[in-house]
N, C-alpha and C positions, 0 to 999 in steps of 0.2 A: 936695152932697157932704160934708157937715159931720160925717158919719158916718161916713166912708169910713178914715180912721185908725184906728176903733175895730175896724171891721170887717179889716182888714189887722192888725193886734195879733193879734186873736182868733186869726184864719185860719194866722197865721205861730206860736202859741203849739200851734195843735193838729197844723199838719205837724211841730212838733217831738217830739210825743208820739204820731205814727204811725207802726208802724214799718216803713211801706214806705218813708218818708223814708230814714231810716236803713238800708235796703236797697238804694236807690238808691244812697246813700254811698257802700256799702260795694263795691257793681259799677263804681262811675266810677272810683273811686280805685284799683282791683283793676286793671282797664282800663287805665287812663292811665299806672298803677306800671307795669305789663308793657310798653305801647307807649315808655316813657321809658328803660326798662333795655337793651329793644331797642336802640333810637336811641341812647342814652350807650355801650355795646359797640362799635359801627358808627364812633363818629366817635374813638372811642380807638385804634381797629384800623388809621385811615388817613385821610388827606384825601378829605374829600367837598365836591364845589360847592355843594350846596343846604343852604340856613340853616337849625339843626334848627327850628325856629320852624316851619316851613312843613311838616317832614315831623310834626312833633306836631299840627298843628290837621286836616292833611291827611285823620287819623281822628275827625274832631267826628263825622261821622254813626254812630260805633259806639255811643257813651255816648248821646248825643243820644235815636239811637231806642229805648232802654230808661227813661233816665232819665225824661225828660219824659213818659211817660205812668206813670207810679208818681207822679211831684209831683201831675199833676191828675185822673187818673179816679177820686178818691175827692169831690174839690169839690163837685160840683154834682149825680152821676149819688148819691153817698148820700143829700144830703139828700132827696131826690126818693124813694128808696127808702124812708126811715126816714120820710116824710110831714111831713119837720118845715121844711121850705122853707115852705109856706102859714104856720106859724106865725111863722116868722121874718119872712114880709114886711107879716104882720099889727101889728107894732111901726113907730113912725115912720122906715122905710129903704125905698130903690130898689129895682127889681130892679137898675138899672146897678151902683149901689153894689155889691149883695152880689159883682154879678162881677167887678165890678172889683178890689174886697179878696181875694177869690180868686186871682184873677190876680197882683195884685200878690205876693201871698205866696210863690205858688210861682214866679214870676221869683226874688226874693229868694232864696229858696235857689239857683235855678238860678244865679245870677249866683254866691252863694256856695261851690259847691262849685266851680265854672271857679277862683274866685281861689284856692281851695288848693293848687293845683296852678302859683301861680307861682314858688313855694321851688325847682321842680323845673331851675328856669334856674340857680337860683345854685349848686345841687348839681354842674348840668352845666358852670357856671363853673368849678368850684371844680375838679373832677376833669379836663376836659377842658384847662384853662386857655388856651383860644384866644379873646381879646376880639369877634376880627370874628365869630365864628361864635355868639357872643349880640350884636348888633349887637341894640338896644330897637326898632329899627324895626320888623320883622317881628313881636316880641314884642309890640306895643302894638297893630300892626296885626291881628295873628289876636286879642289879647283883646277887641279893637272889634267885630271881628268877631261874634264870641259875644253880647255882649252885644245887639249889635244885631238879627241874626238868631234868636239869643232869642225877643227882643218875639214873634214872629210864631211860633215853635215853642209856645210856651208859650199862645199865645193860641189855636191848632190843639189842643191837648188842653183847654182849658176849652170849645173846641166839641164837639168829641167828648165829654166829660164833658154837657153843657146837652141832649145828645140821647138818652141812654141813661138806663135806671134801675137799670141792673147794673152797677159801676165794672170788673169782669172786662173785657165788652163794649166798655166804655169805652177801657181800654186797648189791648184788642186794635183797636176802631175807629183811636184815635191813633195807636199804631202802623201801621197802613196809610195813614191820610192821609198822614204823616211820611215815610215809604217811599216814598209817591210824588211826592210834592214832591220832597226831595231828591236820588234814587236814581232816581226815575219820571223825572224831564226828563232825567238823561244820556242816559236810554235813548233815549227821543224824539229829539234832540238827535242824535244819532249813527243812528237809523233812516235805511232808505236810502229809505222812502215820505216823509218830512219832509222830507230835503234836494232832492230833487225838486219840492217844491211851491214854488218861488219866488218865485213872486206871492200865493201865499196869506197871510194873515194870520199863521197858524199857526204859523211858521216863527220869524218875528221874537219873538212871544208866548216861545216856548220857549228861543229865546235869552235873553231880558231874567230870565226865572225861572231859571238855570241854579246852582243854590247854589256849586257849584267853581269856576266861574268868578269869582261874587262872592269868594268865598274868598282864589282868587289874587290878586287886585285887591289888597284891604286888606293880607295880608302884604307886598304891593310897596308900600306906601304910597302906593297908589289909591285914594282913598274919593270915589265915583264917586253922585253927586247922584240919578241914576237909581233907583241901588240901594238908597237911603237911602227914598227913596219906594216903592220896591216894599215893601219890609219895614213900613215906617209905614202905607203905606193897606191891605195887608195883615192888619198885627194889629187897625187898625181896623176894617175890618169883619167880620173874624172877632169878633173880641167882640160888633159889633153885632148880628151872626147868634149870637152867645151869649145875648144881650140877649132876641130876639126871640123864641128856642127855650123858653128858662125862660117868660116870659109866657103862650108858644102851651100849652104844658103845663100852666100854671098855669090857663087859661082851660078847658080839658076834664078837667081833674080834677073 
């Protein structure tokens, strides 16, 4: 892995000169300015029970499912397109490596553009001026959150990017995995053929994947052992399946 820093340099210098990066930017922060002016209106208007903290993370899947696939369907599904993947691994590096410098990259920004958005607390201090209702619990809890469940968002679009050689397809695949990860288990979850099946397997499976539920947990300052290993063996084997797709491509080219 002795290359793996050069390769993350690289990767994190050319998202900067992409500008769907900067398109991404500019939709999270469009997004998140709108959901916070909301929310900062709402809690000036009158007392609300629920800590803004929870009602602001409570929308992570609007940004989430646009963002992250603009960070990664250009990674792996270009170079594959532009033919220049075989030349690169023709120099002394991994296939692991280059995925992982990929990945690492766009985590990096991903994690980067969540942190801009924590000014947005002291703005609502500052106007709102009610201490318990920026209470860092909930605040540090939904940012754990992010980052954690991250890993495993991020590592869902470098798959979808190792399988496609169009980044268009790319994105549009990410976007649907992401949809139903996150948005697919409520449904499940709340199906009336699921909750009927008791003794199946099935059932519990869809519980443990449930992302809102995780969600809730960390804003209450739940950080639940479970969920820490769903996420982790998660992004690990999606990458590994990242790993495995470049190779398999590499081998039929």
């Amino acid at each position: 892995m002795k290359h793996f820093p050069t390769i993350l340099g690289h990767e994190i210098r050319m998202l900067l000169v992409n500008p769907g990066t900067y398109v991404a930017g500019v939709l999270f922060l469009g997004v998140m300015g709108f959901v916070f002016t909301s929310m900062l209106q709402d809690y000036s208007e009158g007392p609300i029970e629920t800590p803004p903290a929870v009602r602001f993370f409570q929308v992570f899947f609007i940004p989430v499912l646009f963002m992250v696939p603009l960070l990664t369907m250009k990674c792996l599904a270009e170079e594959r397109r532009l033919g220049t993947m075989e030349t690169l691994l023709t120099t002394p590096v991994s296939t692991t490596e280059v995925v992982l410098g990929k990945y690492g990259a766009a985590y990096a920004l991903y994690l980067g553009m969540w942190a801009s958005t924590a000014g947005l607390f002291y703005i609502f201090q500052r106007f709102v001026g009610n201490g318990q209702l920026t209470d860092p619990g909930p605040i540090l809890g939904g940012y754990l959150f992010i980052a954690v469940s991250g890993l495993l968002f991020i590592a869902v679009g470098v798959l979808a990017s190792s399988l496609c050689r169009s980044q268009s397809v790319a994105g549009i695949l990410c976007f649907t995995l992401l949809f139903g990860l996150i948005v697919g288990g409520n449904y499940l979850a709340s199906a009336t053929w699921v909750e009927r099946m008791q003794s199946v397997p099935l059932r519990p499976a869809v519980e443990y994947a449930l992302i809102f539920d995780h969600l809730g947990d960390f804003t209450r300052g739940v950080v639940d052992a479970r969920q820490l290993l769903f996420y982790g063996s998660g992004t690990v084997l999606t990458l590994i399946l990242s790993v495995l797709s470049v190779e398999a491509k590499l081998i039929h080219s």
